[in-house]
Residue, then its C-alpha position, 0 to 999 in steps of 0.5 A: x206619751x199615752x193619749x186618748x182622743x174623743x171623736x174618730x171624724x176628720x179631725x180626731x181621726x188625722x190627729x190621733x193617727x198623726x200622734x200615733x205616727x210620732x211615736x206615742x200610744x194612741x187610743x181613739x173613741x167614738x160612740x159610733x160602734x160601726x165606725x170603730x169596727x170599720x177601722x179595726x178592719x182596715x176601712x177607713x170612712x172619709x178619703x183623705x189622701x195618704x190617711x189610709x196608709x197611715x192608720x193600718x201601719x200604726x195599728x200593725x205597729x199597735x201605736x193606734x187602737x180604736x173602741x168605743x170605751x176608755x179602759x185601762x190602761x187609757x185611764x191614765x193617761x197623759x192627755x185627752x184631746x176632745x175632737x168631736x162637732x160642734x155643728x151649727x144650731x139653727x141660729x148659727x151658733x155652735x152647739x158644743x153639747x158633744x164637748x162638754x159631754x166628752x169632759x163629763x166622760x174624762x173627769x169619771x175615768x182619768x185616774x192621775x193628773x193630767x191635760x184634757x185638750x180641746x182640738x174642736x172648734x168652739x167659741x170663746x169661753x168653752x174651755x173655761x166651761x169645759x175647765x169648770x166641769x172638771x173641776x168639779x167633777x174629776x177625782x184629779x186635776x185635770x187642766x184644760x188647753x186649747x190647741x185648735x185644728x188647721x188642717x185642710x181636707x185633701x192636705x190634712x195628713x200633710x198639714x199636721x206633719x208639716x203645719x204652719x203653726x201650733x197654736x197652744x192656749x194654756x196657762x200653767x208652764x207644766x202645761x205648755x211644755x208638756x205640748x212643746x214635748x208632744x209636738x217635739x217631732x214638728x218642730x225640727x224644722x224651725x219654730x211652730x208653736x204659739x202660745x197664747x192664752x185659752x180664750x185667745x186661742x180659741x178665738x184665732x181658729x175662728x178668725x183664722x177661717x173667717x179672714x180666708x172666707x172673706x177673701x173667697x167672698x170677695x173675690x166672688x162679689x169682685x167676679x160678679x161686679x166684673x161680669x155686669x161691667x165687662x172688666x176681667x176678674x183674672x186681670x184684677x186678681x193679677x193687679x190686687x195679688x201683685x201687692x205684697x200686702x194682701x198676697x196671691x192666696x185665696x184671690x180666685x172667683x168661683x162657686x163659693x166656699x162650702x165644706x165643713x169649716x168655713x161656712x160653720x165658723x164664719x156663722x158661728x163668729x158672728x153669732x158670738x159677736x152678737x152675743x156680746x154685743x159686738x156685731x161682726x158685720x164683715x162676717x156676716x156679709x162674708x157669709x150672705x155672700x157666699x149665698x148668694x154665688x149659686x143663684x149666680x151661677x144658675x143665672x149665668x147656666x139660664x142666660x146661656x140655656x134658656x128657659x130651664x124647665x125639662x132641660x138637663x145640666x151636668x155637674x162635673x164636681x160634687x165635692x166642696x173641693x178636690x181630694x175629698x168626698x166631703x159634701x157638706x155645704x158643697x157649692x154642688x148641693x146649692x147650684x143644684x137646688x137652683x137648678x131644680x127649682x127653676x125646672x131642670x134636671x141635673x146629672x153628676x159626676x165626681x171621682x169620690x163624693x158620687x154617693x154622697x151627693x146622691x145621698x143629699x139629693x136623694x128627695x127629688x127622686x129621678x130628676x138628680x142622677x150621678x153617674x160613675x163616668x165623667x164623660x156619661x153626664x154629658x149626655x142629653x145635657x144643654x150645659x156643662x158646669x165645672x164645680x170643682x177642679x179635680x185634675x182629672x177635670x183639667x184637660x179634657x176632651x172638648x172634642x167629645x163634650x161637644x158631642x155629648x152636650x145637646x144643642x140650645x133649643x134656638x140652635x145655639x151651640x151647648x154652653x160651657x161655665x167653667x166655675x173654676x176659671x180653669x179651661x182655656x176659652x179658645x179650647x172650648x171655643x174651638x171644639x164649638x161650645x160657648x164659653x163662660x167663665x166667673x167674671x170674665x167678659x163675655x163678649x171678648x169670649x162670644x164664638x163666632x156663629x159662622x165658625x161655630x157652624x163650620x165647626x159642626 
């Protein structure tokens, strides 16, 4: 098929290569004229695991182009796939002016029938919208589907090769086998496809990333309780995963959910229902709770520290999550800010989102530093905090953290909070750090002073 996809950012990006991968002709749009030079020279501008590769072999293979113009003979097409933000505005809801934008684009240039598929995330009711500009501005028909993105950052490209379901919102039969068709390759395996209508559709994505959120919160709010009343959050998530009804998934404590999705859905759901008049008050608490889980943490680095004002922590975890420069929402961004606005100075490291979190920080000058070795952080810091569990995070030199980390100011060793539950405490312990973990009890885990000194 000959497609055109709107919208060259993570999701237009991954899907436009992922089709041009299965065989079809691609061409992706963007009005950002830069990002489209970056591509045809090969560069690609998120980092996504395995998506590099991908580009530069369909663009030898001419499968995939890039421009920021539709011509022909793109405009006539056998679908356009809307893929472009739908950020929040500042109530929360989603703004979803860049797709109706895109809708106005396709009705003045398709020259024969064909689908316009929205891949974005937008509230319910956008593709009855999007459907009614067509109608009414296009010089053929045009029908609208839904077929929402699940893809996850640092798996993306293996998620649309191998998802767990496609989910089609369509009403014309014409419709719904022209995207089986498409979708062909995907479905060797077994059955993918779901087929619902447009509304429903669009109403899954968003429950979809608010169900996950809410177990996160959960979790974190569980951890929370744990640490004021010395229970183990490991053993509780043990006992509640056990049951096969609720599952082992998305049950581990830690800095919060951040990224690009959950934290724009899960507000963008309860803005919705609000709008309707149907309070989504589990949402809502989702998202306060997320919240609040970095003032958590910097009281967790304050009781341990002390007094932050002059001290120095190190961050090692930038990004919302590992295999992905992506910063935005990031638990990094929110512990900082804790961090300096009750005195400290923070200096990071991350294997790929470094800049971009220098970038975000940038307004506070010389109090945030990143720094290109993980190690390097360490040095002049009073604690070490662990955001996000890169593997090259997992098994480090505690032996040279030790030595790196600066001593409390009451002589108490440098502290350790492991905000991924990932470290063994011994470990930490036994190179003569403090240990602690999200929701574990700290008493079991207090180092002996007199071994600790020994140790020095």
């Amino acid at each position: 098929m000959r497609l055109v996809v709107f919208g060259i950012g993570y999701v237009g990006l991954v899907t436009g290569t992922g089709l041009a991968e299965l065989g079809h002709d691609v061409l992706c749009i963007d009005i950002d004229p830069q990002r489209i030079r970056q591509l045809e020279d090969g560069i690609i501008p998120i980092y996504e695991p395995g998506l590099d590769d991908l580009v530069r072999r369909n663009v030898r293979a001419k499968r995939l182009t890039f421009a920021t113009q539709v011509a022909s003979p793109a405009d006539e097409a056998d679908a356009y796939f809307i893929a472009v933000g739908t950020p929040p505005g500042p109530d929360g809801a989603a703004d979803i002016s860049a797709v109706t934008s895109v809708a106005e684009r396709i009705a003045e240039i398709a020259k024969q029938p064909a689908l316009a598929v929205v891949k974005s995330t937008v509230p319910v009711g956008t593709c009855d919208a999007v459907q009614a500009i067509l109608d009414k501005k296009a010089h053929v028909g045009l029908e609208v589907v839904s077929n929402p993105e699940f893809l996850k950052e640092g798996t993306a490209v293996q998620d649309f090769f191998r998802p767990d379901r496609i989910v089609l919102g369509a009403r014309s039969e014409s419709a719904k086998e022209t995207l089986r068709l498409l979708y062909a390759p995907l479905q060797l395996s077994g059955e993918r496809v779901v087929v619902t209508d447009p509304r429903s559709s669009e109403l899954t994505k968003y429950a979809s990333n608010t169900m996950l959120a809410m177990r996160v919160s959960f979790m974190n709010e569980l951890a929370r309780l744990c640490d004021a009343t010395g229970a183990d959050v490991h053993a509780v998530r043990q006992g509640v995963g056990s049951d096969t009804r609720i599952g082992k998934r998305f049950l581990y404590a830690g800095p919060g959910y951040g990224g690009s999705c959950f934290p724009k859905d899960v507000q963008a759901l309860f803005h919705l229902g609000r709008a309707h008049g149907v309070p989504m008050r589990l949402a809502e608490a989702t998202h306060l709770a997320n919240e609040e889980q970095a003032t958590f943490l910097a009281q967790i680095v304050e009781k341990a520290v002390g007094t932050l004002k002059g001290k120095t922590v190190a961050l090692w975890g930038l990004a919302f999550k590992p295999e992905t420069d992506d910063i935005r929402e990031s638990p990094a961004l929110k512990l900082a800010v804790a961090l300096l606005e009750r005195g400290a100075n923070v200096v990071g490291h991350d294997p790929e989102a470094a800049a971009n979190f220098a970038k975000a920080m940038v307004q506070y000058g010389t109090r945030v530093k990143v720094v290109d070795r993980d190690y390097d952080a360490l040095d002049g810091a009073h604690a070490l905090v662990l955001l996000t569990e890169w593997r090259s995070y997992r098994a480090p030199n505690f032996g040279e953290i030790r030595k790196r980390l600066c001593d409390s100011a009451d002589d108490l060793p440098p502290v350790v909070v492991d905000g991924r539950n990932v470290w063994r405490p011994q470990d930490v312990m036994r190179a003569g750090m403090r240990y602690k973990g999200i929701g574990v009890p700290s008493v079991a885990l207090a180092p002996d002073r007199t071994s600790l000194g020994a140790l020095r």
